[in-house]
C-alpha positions in Angstrom: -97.3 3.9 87.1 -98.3 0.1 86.9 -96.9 -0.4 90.4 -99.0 2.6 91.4 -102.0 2.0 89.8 -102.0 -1.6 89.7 -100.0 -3.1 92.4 -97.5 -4.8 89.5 -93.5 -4.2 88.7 -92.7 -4.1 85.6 -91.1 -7.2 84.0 -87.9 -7.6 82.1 -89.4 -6.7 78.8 -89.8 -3.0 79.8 -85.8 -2.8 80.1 -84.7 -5.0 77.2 -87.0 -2.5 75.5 -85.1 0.6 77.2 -81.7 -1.1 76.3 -82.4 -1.9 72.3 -84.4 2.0 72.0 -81.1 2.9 72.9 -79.0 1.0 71.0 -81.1 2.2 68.0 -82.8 -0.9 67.4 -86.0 -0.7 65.5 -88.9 -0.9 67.4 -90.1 -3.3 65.0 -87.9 -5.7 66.0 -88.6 -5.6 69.4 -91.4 -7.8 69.2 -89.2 -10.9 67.0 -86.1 -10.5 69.6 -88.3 -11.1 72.7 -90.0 -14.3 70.7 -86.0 -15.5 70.0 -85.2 -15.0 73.4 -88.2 -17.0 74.7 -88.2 -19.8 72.2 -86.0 -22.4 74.0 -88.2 -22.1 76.7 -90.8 -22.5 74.4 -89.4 -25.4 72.7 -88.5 -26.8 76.3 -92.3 -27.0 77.4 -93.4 -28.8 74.2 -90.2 -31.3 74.5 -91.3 -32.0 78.1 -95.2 -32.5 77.2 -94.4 -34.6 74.3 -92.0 -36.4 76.5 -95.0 -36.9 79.2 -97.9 -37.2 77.0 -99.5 -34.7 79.0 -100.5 -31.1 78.6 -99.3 -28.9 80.7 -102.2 -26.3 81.5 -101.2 -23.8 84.8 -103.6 -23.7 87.2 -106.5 -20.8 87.3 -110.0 -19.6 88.6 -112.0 -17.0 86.5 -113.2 -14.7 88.9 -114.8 -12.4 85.8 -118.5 -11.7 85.3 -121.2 -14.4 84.7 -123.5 -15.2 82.1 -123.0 -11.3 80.0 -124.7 -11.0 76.8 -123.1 -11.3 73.4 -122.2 -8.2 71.9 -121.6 -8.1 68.4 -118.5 -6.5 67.2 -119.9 -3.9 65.1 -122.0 -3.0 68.7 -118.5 -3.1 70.5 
C-alpha cells in the first residue's frame, strides 16, 4: 500500500515486526526491541559528536506551508 500510495518501501521494521508477531512476542515489546537494536547506533553518533565538538544536524529544506495561523488544541 505505502509503495502504492506513496511511492515508499517499507523499511525493516515492518518485518522484524512480522517475525516477533510470529514468534509470539508481545506487541508491547516491539517498540523497546527496535530502541535496543538501534542504541549502538545511537550511542555511536553521540560518541562521534562529543568526539568532534560538533552537532551533527542532516541536511533539510521545509517545503510546508507559510506563515498558518495558530490553532489551539482544543480547536484541533
Amino acid at each position: 500500500v505505502m509503495k502504492r500510495e506513496q511511492g515508499l518501501f517499507c523499511n525493516a521494521d515492518f518485518f522484524h515486526a512480522s517475525a516477533y508477531h510470529f514468534m509470539d512476542i508481545p506487541t508491547k515489546l516491539f517498540t523497546p526491541i527496535f530502541v535496543m537494536s538501534r542504541l549502538t547506533g545511537w550511542a555511536a553518533h553521540v560518541y562521534e559528536q562529543r568526539a568532534n565538538n560538533r552537532i551533527i544536524r542532516p541536511s533539510a529544506d521545509y517545503t510546508g506551508p507559510d506563515h498558518q495561523e495558530w490553532v489551539p488544541i482544543e480547536n484541533r
